[in-house]
C-alpha positions as CSV (number, residue, x, y, z in Angstrom):
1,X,-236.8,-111.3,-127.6
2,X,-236.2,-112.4,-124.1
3,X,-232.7,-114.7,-123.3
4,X,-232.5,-114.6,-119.0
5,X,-233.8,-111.6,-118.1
6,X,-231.9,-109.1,-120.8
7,X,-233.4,-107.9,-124.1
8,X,-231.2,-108.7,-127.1
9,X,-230.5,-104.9,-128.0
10,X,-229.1,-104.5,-123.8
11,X,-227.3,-107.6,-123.1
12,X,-225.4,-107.6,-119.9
13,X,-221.7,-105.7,-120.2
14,X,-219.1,-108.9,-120.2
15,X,-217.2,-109.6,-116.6
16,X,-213.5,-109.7,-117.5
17,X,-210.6,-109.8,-114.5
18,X,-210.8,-107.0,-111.9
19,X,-210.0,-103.9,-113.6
20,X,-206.6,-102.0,-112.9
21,X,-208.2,-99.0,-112.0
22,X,-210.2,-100.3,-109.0
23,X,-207.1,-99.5,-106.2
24,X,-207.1,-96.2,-107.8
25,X,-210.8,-95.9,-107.1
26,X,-210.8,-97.4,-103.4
27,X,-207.8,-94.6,-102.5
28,X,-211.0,-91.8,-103.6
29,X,-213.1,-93.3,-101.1
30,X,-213.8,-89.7,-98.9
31,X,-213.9,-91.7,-95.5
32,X,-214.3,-94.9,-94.1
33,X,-217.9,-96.2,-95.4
34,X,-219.5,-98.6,-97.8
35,X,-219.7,-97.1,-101.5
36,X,-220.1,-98.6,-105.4
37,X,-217.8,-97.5,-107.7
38,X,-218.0,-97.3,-111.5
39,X,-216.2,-96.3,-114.9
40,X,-217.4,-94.0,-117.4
41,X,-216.7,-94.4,-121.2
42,X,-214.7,-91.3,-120.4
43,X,-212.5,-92.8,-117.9
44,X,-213.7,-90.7,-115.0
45,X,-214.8,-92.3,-111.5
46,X,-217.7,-92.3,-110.0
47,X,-218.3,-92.8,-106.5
48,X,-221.2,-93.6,-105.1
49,X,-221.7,-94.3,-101.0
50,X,-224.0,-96.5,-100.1
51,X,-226.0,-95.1,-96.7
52,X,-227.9,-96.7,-93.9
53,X,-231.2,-98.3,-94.9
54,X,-232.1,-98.4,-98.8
55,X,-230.1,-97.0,-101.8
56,X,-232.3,-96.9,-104.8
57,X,-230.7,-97.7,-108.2
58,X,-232.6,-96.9,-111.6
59,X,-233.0,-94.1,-114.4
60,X,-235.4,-92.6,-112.3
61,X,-235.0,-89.2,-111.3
62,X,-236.0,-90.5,-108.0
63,X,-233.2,-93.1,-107.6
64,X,-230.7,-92.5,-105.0
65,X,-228.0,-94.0,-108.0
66,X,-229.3,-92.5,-111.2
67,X,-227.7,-94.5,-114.3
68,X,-229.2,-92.8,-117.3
69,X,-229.3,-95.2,-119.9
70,X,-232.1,-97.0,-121.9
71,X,-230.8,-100.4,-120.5
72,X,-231.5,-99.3,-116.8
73,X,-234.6,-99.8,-115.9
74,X,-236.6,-96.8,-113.5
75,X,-236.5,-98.8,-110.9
76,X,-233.7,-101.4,-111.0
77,X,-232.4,-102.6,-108.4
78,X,-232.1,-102.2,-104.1
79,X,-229.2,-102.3,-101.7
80,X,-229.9,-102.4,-98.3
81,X,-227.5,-101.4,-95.7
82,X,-227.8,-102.4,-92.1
83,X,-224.5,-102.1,-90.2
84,X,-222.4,-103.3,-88.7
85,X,-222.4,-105.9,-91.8
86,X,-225.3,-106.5,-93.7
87,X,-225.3,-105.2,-97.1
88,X,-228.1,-107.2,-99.5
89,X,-228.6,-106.2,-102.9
90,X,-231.9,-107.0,-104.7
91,X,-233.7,-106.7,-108.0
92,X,-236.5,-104.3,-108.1
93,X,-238.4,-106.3,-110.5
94,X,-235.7,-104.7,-113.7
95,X,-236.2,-105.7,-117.2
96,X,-232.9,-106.6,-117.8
97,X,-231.8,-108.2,-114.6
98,X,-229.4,-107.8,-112.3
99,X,-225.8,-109.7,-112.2
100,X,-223.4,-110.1,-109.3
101,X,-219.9,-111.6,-110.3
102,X,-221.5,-112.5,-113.4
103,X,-224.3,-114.8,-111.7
104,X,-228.3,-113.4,-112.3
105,X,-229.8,-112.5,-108.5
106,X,-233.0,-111.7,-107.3
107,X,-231.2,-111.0,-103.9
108,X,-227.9,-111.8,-102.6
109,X,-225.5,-110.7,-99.8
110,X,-223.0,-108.1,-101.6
111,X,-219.3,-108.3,-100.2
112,X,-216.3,-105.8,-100.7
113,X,-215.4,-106.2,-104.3
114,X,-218.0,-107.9,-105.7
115,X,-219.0,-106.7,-109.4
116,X,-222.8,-105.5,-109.9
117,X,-224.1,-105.1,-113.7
118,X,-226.9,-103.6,-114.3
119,X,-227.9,-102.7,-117.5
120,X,-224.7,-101.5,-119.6
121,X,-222.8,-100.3,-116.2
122,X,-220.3,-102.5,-113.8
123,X,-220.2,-101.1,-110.7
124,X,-218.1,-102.8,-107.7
125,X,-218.7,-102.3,-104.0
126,X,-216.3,-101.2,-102.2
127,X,-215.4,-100.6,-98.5
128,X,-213.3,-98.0,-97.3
């Protein structure tokens, strides 16, 4: 069963208020430079920069952002980086879909702070 691009059993994680921890996570930004930033059930940061020219985000083994979970698909998504300030994110044709402040997108501009979900993980951009 299909509802808006996400399977029943993987629905999209809900977007609340901007979390607390995201100051902590922009002051572990390594240098200046464009990154996504997310928040494992254990608590722990992960930060992930975003280069020049395509990141790859999926379960793939391949993907430049692996997220290894049933609700990501292989290939799920693309951000595209072309300084000094073009930073696009687009799905890569995902099961479940891909969700910027909460909106579905096939492609969009992504800005400093915006929220990303794809499958069960929220990831913000962030830029140092």
């Amino acid at each position: 069963m299909q509802e808006h691009g996400q399977t029943a059993e993987h629905a999209m994680p809900e977007t609340t208020s901007r979390p607390k921890w995201l100051d902590f996570a922009r002051a572990l930004l390594p240098q200046a430079g464009r990154y996504l930033v997310c928040r494992q059930d254990d608590g722990e940061i992960r930060v992930f920069p975003i280069g020049q020219g395509w990141t790859r985000i999926g379960r793939s083994a391949s993907a430049d952002i692996r997220l290894d979970d049933p609700s990501v698909s292989r290939r799920h998504a693309l951000i595209v980086s072309e300084l000094p300030d073009s930073l696009r994110l687009l799905d890569d044709r995902s099961l479940n879909g891909v969700f910027l402040n909460g909106e579905l997108v096939d492609w969009s501009r992504l800005n400093d702070g915006d929220e990303l979900a794809i499958g069960r993980y929220r990831l913000f951009a962030l830029e140092g």
